[in-house]
N, C-alpha and C positions, 0 to 999 in steps of 0.2 A: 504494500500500500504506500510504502514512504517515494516508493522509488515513482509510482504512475502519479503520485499528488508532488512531488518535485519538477515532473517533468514541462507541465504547463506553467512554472512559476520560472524557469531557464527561456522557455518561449516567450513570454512576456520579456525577461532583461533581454533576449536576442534581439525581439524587435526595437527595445528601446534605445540598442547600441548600435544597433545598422548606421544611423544617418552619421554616425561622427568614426562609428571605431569600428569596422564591419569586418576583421581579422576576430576583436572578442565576440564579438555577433555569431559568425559561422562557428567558434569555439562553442559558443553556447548553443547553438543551434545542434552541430552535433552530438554534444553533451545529452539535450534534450530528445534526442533519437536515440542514441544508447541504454539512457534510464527507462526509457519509451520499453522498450523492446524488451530487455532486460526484464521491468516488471512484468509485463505478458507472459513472460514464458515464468516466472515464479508463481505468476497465477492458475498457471495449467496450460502453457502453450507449448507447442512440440518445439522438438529439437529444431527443426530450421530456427525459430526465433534464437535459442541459443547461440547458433551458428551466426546467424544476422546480427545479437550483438557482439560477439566476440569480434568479430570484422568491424564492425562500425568503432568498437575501441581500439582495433589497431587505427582506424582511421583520425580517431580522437586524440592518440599518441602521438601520431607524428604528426599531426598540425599543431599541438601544443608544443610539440621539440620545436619544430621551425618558428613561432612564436615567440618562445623564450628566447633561443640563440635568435633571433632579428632582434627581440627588445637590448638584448647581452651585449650583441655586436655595436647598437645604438648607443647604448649607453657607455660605450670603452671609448668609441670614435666620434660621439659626440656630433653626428650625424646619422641623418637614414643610411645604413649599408643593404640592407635587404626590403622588401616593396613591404609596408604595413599596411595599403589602402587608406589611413587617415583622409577623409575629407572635413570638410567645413572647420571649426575652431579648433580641432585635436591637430589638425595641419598647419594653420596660421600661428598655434603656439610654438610651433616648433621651426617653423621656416619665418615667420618673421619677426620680428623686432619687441620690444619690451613693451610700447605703448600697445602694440595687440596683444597683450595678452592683460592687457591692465586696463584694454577701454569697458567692460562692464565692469569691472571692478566697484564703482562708486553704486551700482546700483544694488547690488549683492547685500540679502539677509547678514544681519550685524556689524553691518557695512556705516557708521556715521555720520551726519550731514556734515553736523561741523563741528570741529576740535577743540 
């Protein structure tokens, strides 16, 4: 049960992270297929579902491996070395300059008018 009521709460953050970080989206999304599957067959589902998650976690594996080592690699060189997809503000933090990353800033929860 924990795993089939888990599975549509990873679908909801997948869809939430698509628009900015669609590298932890697809992570979540096939997270969300594995527990999927997973449950099913602990529920009474034959061996193919077995088989279908065991495969979908190798699949889960190694895009998590390339995930990490691209953040890894990122973060040593201090640049994108490997493609992470970032579009909209997860991109402009990182490619551009300090005032974009600080223009909502002043609007932001516990954020103060004036000093």
């Amino acid at each position: 049960m924990f795993l089939l009521s888990v599975a549509p709460l990873m679908l909801l953050l997948s869809a939430a992270a698509l628009p900015g970080k669609p590298l932890f989206a697809v992570l979540l999304l096939i997270g969300a297929c594995r527990f999927a599957l997973t449950g099913v067959y602990d529920a009474g589902g034959g061996a193919v579902l077995r088989t279908a998650a065991g495969w979908t976690g190798v699949a889960l594996a190694a895009f998590a491996l390339y995930g990490g080592f691209a953040l890894l690699l990122e973060d040593s060189a201090q640049r994108t070395v490997l493609p992470l997809g970032r579009r909209g503000r997860a991109r402009t933090s990182l490619q551009g300059d300090l005032g974009h990353q600080l223009d909502r800033t002043e609007r932001e929860a516990g954020v103060r008018r004036q000093l």
